[in-house]
N, C-alpha and C positions, 0 to 999 in steps of 0.2 A: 358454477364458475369454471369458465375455461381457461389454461395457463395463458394460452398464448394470445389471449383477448386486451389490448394493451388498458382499456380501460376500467380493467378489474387487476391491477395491480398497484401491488401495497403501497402507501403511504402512513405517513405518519402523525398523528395527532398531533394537537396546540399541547398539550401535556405531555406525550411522547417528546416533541421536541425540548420542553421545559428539561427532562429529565437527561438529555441527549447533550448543552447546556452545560448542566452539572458534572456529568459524567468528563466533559473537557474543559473545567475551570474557566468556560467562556465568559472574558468580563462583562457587567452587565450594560458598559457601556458600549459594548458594541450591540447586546442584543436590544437597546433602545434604536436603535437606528433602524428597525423594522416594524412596518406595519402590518401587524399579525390579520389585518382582517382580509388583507391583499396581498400579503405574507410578501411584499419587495418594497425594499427603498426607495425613496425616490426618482433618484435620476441615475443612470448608467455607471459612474465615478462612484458611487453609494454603494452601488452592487458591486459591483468590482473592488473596492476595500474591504467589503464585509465577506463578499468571501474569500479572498485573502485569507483576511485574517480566524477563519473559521477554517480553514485548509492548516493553518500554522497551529491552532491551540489540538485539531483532532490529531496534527503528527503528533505532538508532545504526549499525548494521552493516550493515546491508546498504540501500542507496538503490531509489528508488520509480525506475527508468529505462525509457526507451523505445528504446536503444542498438541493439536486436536488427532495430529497422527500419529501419535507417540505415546503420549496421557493422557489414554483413554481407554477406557474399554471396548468402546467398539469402533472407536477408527473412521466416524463418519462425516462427512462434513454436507453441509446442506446450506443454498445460499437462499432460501426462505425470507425475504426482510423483515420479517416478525422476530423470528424465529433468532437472526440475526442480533436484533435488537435487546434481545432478554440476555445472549449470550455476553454482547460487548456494554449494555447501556447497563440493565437491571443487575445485575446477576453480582455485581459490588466482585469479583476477584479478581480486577487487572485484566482481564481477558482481551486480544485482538482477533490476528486471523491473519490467514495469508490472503492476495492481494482480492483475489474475488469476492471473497468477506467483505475487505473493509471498505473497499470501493463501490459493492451493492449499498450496505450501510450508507455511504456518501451519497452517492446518488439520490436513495430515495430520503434523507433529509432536505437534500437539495431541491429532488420534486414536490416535498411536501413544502416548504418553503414558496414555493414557487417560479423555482431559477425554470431556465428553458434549459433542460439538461437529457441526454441520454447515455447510453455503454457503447461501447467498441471494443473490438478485440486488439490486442497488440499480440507481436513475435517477440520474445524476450531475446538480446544476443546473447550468445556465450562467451561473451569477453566480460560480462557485467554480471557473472554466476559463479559459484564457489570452484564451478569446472576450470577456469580460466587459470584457479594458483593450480593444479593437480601437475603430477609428473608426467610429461609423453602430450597436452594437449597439443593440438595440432593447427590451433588459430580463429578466430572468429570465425561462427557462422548462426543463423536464427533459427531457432528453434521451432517447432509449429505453432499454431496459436492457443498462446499459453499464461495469457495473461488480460487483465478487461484496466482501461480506464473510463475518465466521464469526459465528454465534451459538453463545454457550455456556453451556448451563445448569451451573449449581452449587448444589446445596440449592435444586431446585425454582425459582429466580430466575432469567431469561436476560438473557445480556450481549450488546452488541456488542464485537464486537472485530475490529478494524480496521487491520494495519499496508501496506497499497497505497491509501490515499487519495493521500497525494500534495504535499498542498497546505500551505499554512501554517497553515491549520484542522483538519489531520487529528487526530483522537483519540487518544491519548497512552497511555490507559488502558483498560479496560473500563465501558464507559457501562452501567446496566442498563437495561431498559426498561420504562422508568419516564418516564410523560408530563412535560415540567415541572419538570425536577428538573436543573437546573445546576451544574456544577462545575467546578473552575479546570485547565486543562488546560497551559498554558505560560507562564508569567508573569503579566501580567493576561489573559488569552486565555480564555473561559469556554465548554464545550460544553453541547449539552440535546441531548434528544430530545422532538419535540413528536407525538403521535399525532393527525392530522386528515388531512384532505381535501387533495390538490395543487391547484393552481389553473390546472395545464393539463386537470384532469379536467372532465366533464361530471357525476360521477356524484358530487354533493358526500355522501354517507351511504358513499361507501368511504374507507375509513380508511387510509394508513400510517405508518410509521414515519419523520418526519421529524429527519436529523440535520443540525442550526444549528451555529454557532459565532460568536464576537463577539470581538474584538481589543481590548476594556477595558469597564470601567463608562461608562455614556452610548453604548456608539456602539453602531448598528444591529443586530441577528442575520441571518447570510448562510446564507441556504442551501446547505447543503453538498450532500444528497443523500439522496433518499428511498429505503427500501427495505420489503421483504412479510416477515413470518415463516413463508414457505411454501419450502419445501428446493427449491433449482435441483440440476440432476442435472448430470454432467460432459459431457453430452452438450448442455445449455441453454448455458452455458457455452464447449463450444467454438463455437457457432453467434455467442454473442455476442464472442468473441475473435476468428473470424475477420472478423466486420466491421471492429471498432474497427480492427482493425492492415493491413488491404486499403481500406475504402472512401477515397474522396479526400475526402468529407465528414468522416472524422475526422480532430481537430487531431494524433492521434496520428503522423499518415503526412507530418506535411509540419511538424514541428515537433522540435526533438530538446530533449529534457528530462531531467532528472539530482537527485535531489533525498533530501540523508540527514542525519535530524538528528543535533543536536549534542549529546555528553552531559559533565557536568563534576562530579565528586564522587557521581554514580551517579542525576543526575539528567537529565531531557532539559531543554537549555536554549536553542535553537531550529533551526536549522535552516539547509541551505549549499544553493544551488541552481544548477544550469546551465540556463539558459534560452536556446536561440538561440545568441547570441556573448554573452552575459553572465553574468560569473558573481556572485552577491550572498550573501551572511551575513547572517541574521536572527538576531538574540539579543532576547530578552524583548522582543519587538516592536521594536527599532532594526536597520534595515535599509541593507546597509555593502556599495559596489560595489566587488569587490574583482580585478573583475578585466575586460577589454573584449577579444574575439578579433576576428580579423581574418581569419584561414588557419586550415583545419583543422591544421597543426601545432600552432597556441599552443591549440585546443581539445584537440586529443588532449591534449596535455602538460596541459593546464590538469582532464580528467578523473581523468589519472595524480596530479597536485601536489595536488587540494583531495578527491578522491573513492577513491586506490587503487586507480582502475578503470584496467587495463594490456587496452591492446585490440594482437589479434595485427594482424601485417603485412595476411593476407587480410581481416580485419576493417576494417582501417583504409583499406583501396582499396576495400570497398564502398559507400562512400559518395559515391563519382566518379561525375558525370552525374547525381546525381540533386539535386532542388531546394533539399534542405537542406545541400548541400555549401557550404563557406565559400571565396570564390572569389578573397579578397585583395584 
C-alpha cells in the first residue's frame, strides 16, 4: 500500500460509522434519512440538512484540543484515520484534537458516507489566535499553512466545512462558496466568505478564499483564515502537522487549549473553553469565568467537570518539567 495512492485511503465501516453516531449523540432521526447501501440521501436539500446537522452534533462532542502535546508521554500526534478513530470515537475518554485531527476524522466519515468531499489547506490569521490579546502585537497577518478544512460538493455547489477551527468564530454550518454572502452563525455572530487578495501577498490578482466572522451588527469582520480550492494530499498535511505541534514558534507547543461547544434543544448556543488556567462559557456572545486553576490537579479535574475529558495516570505525568505545567 502506497500513502499517496488515493484509492487506498482509509474509510470507514457501516459499523465504524454506527459507533461514530454514538460517540456524538447523533439523533436517530437523522441517521434514518440515509441510505446506508448508497450511503446519501435522496435529493441534494437531504444532503445538505444531514450534514448540517452532523457538523452541529460532531461540534458539541467532541472539543477542538491541543492535550496530546502536553499529556502525554510522547508528544506525538499522527493523522492516521484509523488511528484517529480509536483515539476520538472508541477510546470512551472525551478525547478531540486540534484541527488536523478532527477534520481528517470529518472528512473520512464523510467519504465513507459517500458525500463528494476532499482537504485543503488553510492560513490561519493572527487576529483569530491567542497572539492577537498578547502585549507589543503588531496587527493582522497569515500565518503559513497551518491549518486543513473539507470542501464539499453537493448538486455541483461547494461548501466549506469546518469543525477544527477552534475559536469563537468558528463556522457552525456549511458556508458555500459564495463571495459576500453572510449568515448568522451563533446568536448575533455572522460568518462570510470574501474571495480577494491577502494582504501579506505581493501578488494582489491571486485570489483566495477568505473566511471572516463578526460578533454582532456594527462591529468589525475578523479574519479568521484564508484558504485554496486546490486538494492538499495527506502527505501536505503531515509536513504541516509536524511543524504546528514541534516548532517552538507555534502557540500550539507552549499553550494548552480545550474548546467544545455548547448545544441546548438541538441547537449550538456557544461555546466552553480551557485556556491556560482559565476556564470561561460563552453563550450568545456573553462571556462567564467560571472557573481560575492554580495546580495541574484543579486543571485535570476542571477537563474531567466541564469537558469529559478523563486523562490516564501516564497522560497526566506527562506534563511534568515542561513549560506549560501549572506549578501552584
Amino acid at each position: 500500500m502506497t500513502f499517496t495512492d488515493p484509492s487506498h485511503r482509509s474509510s470507514y465501516t457501516d459499523e465504524q460509522l454506527h459507533h461514530y453516531f454514538e460517540r456524538i449523540s447523533f439523533p436517530h432521526k437523522y441517521r434514518l434519512k440515509l441510505v446506508f447501501q448508497g450511503h446519501h440521501a435522496t435529493t441534494p436539500e437531504e444532503q445538505l440538512s444531514f450534514l448540517a446537522n452532523l457538523q452541529k452534533y460532531h461540534l458539541a462532542a467532541i472539543p477542538f484540543e491541543n492535550l496530546e502535546l502536553h499529556y502525554s508521554p510522547t508528544k506525538t500526534i499522527t493523522l492516521e484515520p484509523q488511528f484517529l478513530f480509536q483515539k476520538i470515537v472508541l477510546r470512551g475518554d472525551g478525547r478531540g484534537g486540534r484541527c488536523m485531527e478532527t477534520n481528517c476524522l470529518f472528512g473520512t466519515v464523510l467519504k465513507s458516507l459517500g458525500f463528494d468531499v476532499y482537504s485543503a489547506g488553510a492560513r490561519v490569521n493572527q487576529a483569530a489566535q491567542p497572539v492577537a490579546a498578547t502585549k507589543g502585537w503588531k496587527g493582522p497577518r497569515h500565518d503559513g499553512w497551518n491549518h486543513m478544512i473539507n470542501i464539499v460538493t453537493i448538486a455541483n455547489k461547494r461548501y466549506l466545512v469546518d469543525v477544527g477551527f477552534g475559536g469563537s468564530g468558528a463556522p457552525t454550518h456549511p458556508v458555500p462558496l459564495v463571495s459576500d454572502q453572510p449568515s448568522s452563525n451563533i446568536g448575533s455572530q455572522s460568518i462570510r466568505l470574501l474571495l480577494s487578495s491577502i494582504s501579506d501577498s505581493t501578488r494582489k490578482d491571486q485570489q483566495l478564499w477568505c473566511y471572516q466572522f463578526c460578533h454582532g451588527e456594527d462591529r468589525p469582520w475578523i479574519d479568521g483564515y484564508s484558504f485554496t480550492e486546490t486538494e492538499f494530499l495527506p502527505q501536505d498535511f503531515a509536513m504541516m502537522s509536524f511543524f504546528t505541534s514541534t516548532s517552538r514558534t507555534s502557540w500550539f507547543t507552549y499553550r494548552v487549549v480545550c474548546v467544545k461547544h455548547l448545544m441546548e434543544g438541538g441547537e449550538l448556543i456557544g461555546e466552553i473553553r480551557l485556556y491556560e488556567n482559565e476556564v470561561r462559557r460563552r453563550i450568545r456572545g456573553e462571556s462567564e469565568l467560571l472557573a481560575t486553576l492554580t495546580t495541574e490537579e484543579e486543571r485535570v479535574q476542571a477537563l474531567d467537570k466541564y469537558f469529559g475529558i478523563e486523562l490516564s495516570e501516564p497522560e497526566v505525568l506527562g506534563i511534568h518539567g515542561m513549560i506549560t505545567e501549572l506549578l501552584g
